[in-house]
N, C-alpha and C positions, 0 to 999 in steps of 0.2 A: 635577168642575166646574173646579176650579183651576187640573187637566192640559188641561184645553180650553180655557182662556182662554190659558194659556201658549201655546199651538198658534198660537191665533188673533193675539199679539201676537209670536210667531215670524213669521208670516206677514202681518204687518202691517211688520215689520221688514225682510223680505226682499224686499218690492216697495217701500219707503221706499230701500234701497241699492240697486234698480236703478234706478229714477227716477234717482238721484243718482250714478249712473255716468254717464252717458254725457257729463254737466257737465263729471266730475273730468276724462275723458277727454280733451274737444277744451281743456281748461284744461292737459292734459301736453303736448297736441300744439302748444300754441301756444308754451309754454315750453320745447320742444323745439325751436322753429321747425322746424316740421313743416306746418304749419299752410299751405304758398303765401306765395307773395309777399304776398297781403293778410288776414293775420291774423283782424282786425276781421270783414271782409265771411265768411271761413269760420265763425264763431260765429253772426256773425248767420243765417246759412242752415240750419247744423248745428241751431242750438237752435229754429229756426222750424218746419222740418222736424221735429225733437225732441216739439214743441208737437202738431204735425198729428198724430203718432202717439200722443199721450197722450190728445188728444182720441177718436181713434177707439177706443182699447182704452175708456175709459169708457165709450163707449155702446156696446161690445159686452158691458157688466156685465150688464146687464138679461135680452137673448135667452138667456147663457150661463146665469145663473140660475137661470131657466126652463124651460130644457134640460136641464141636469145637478140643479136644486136645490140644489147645494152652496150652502151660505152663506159660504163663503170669497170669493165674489166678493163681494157685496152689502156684506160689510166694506170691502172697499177700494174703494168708488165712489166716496164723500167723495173720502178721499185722491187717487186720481185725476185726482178733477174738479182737486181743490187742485193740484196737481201742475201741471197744464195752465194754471191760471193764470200760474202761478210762473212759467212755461217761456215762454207769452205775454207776461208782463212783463219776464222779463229779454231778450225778443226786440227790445223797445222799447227797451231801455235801449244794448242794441249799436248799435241804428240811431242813438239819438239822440248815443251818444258815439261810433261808427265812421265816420259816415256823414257825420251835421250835426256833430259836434266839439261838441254842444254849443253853437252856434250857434241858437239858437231863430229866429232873424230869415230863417235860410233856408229853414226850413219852408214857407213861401207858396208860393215857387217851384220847392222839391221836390214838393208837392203837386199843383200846376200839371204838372209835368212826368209825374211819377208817381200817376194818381190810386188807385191799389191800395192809398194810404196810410191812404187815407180808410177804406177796405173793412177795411182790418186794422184802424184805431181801435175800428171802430163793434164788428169782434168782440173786439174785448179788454177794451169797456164790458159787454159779455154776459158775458162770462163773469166778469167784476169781478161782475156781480149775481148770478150762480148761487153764484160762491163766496160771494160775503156772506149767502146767503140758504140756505148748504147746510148750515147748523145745527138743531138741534131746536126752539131756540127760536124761531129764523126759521120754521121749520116750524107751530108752534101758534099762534106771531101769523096767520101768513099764510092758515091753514086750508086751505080748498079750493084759495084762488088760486097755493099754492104749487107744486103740480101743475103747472099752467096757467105759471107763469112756467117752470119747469124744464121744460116744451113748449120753449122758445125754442132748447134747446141743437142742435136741427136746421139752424133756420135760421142760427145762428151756427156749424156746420161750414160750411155754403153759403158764407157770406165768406171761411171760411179757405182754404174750396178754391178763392173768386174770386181771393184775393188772391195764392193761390199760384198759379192760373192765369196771371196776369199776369205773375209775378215768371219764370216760367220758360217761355213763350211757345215758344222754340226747343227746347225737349226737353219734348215731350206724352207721350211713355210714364209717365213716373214721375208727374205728375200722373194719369191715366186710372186708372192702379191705386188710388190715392186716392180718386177718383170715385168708383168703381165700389163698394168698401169701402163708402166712406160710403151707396151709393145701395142697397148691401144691406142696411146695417145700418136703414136709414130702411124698408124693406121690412120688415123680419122685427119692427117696430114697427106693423105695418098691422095692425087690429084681426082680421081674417080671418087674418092671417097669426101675429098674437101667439099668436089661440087655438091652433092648430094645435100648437105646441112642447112642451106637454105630453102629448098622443096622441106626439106622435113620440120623445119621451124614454118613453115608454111601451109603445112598440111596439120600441125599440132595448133594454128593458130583456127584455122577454120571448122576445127574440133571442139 
């Protein structure tokens, strides 16, 4: 028992330092000045982008799960989910010192200009509530309903992918692939399609 919790906090450690790569990373590159002429706006894309992919490996915890049954995922879904926040928060925090300087008074008019702003608030209040709410305790207050809010985290990749739609209008490829991802992964969540996973990790085991 002791060797297998070790395992499980080895592997709980080893996806905590790779989350936490790709930070230390564009934080060498800019200290490098490496980074482009505008430092700022490379972090803000890097870590937004960062976010969109922490979100998608999340909800691919579930199908793989249920695929393979290892519990090594299902450990790291929390952390994950947390992860995604973090990476969504600190996305704001670039914009609001890269962008507005910290200026709060020009928000209106960035708004106005750019309303994708609004889209990426409204997913970073989502996900402020799955993480607040992705404890156990949170879990037995909430009982059924918990389920039912943690449904939300679909339609809050929908705004990441509006917002990043927007932000990157002139190159649709790297979005699409994003899409597509997320529109699988929303698939293989369809109740016909959830049951299916375990015949199929069943039929690949007798193979």
């Amino acid at each position: 028992m002791a060797k297998q919790q070790a395992k499980w906090r080895l592997w709980r450690g080893a996806v905590f330092l790779a989350a936490l790569a790709p930070l230390i990373y564009w934080g060498f590159q800019v200290y490098q000045n490496a980074a482009g002429p505008e430092p700022g706006r490379y972090l803000l894309l890097n870590i937004g982008i960062g976010g969109l992919w922490l979100m998608l490996l999340t909800l691919s915890l579930t199908p793989l799960s249920k695929l393979t049954r290892w519990k090594g995922f299902a450990l790291i879904r929390r952390q994950l989910g947390l992860w995604t926040l973090a990476y969504a928060t600190l996305h704001l925090c670039c914009y609001a010192l890269f962008i507005l300087g910290l200026n709060w008074a020009l928000l209106g008019a960035e708004i106005v200009k750019r309303p994708y702003i609004i889209v990426g608030m409204l997913a970073l209040i989502g996900l402020t509530a799955l993480g607040a709410t992705s404890n156990r305790a949170a879990m037995r207050k909430l009982g059924k309903r918990w389920k039912s809010l943690h449904r939300l985290a679909y339609p809050i990749l929908a705004l990441i992918l509006l917002h990043f739609f927007w932000v990157v209008r002139a190159d649709m490829g790297e979005w699409a692939i994003y899409a597509a991802i997320g529109a699988l992964l929303l698939a293989l969540r369809l109740p016909p399609i959830a049951r299916t996973l375990p015949r199929f990790r069943q039929r690949l085991a007798v193979k």
